[in-house]
C-alpha positions in Angstrom: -28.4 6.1 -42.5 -31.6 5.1 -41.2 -32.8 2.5 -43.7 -29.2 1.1 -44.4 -29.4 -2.6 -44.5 -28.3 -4.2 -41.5 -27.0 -7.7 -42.0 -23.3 -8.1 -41.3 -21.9 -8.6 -37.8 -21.0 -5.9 -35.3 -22.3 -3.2 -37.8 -25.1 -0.4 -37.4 -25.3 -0.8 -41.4 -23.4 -3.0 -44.1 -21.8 0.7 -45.6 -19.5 0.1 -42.2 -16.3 -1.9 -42.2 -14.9 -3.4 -39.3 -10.6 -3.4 -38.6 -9.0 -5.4 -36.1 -6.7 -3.7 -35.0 -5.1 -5.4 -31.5 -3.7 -8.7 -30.9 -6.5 -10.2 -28.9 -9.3 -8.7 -31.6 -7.4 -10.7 -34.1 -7.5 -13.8 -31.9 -11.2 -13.1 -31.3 -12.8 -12.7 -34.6 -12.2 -14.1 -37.6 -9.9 -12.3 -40.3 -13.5 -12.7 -42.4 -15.2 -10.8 -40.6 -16.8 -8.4 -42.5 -18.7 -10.9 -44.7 -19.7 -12.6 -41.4 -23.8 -12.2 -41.2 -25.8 -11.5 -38.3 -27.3 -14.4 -36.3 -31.1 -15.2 -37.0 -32.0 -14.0 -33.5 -29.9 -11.0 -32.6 -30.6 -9.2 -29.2 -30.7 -5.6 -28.2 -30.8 -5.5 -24.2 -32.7 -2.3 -22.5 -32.8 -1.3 -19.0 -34.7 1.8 -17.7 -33.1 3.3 -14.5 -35.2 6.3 -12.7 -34.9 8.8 -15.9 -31.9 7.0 -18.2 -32.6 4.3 -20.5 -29.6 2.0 -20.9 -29.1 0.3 -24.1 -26.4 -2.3 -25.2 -26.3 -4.0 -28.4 -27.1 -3.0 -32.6 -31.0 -3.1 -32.8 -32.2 -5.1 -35.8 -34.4 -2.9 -38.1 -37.8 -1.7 -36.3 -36.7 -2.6 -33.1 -36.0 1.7 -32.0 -40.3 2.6 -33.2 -41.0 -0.5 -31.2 -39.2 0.7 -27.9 -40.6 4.1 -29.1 -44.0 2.8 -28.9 -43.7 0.9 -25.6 -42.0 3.7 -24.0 -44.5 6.8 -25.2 -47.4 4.1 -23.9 -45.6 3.8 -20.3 -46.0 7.2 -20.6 -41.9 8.8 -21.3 -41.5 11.2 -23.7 -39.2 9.6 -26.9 -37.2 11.0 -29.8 -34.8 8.9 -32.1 -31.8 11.1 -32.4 -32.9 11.5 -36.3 -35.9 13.1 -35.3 -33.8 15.5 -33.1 -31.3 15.9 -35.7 -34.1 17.2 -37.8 -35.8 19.7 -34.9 -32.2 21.1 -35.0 -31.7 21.6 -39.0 -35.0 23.3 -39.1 
């Protein structure tokens, strides 16, 4: 869900749990985990390669209309995958 709050760790939204489930996940994170918040500064890391845009990390809320924005004014056609999933339900 789109306007889910995002505030807990390693989540798209706080309605998502996360299970550790192998040895070395265990000895990773910390059994708390899922009250664990995110970090003041969290980062979402973009790269744009000929015609693919490569994204890794959760963006923080606003952060997809902002690349939106900067994208459609570079002159690339955008759509969230909401917006598609909408064009397809109508």
């Amino acid at each position: 869900m789109a306007d889910a709050e995002q505030t807990l760790t390693l989540r798209g939204s706080d309605n998502q749990r996360v299970f550790l489930l192998s040895d070395l996940a265990r000895r990773r994170y910390p059994e708390d985990l899922d009250r664990h918040r995110w970090p003041s500064q969290r980062k979402l890391d973009v790269m744009l390669d000929e015609n693919t845009l490569w994204m890794a990390g959760i963006p923080a809320p606003g952060d997809m209309e902002r690349l939106k924005v900067s994208l459609q004014s570079l002159g690339y056609s955008c759509s969230t995958s909401a917006e598609i999933e909408g064009r397809i339900r109508a």
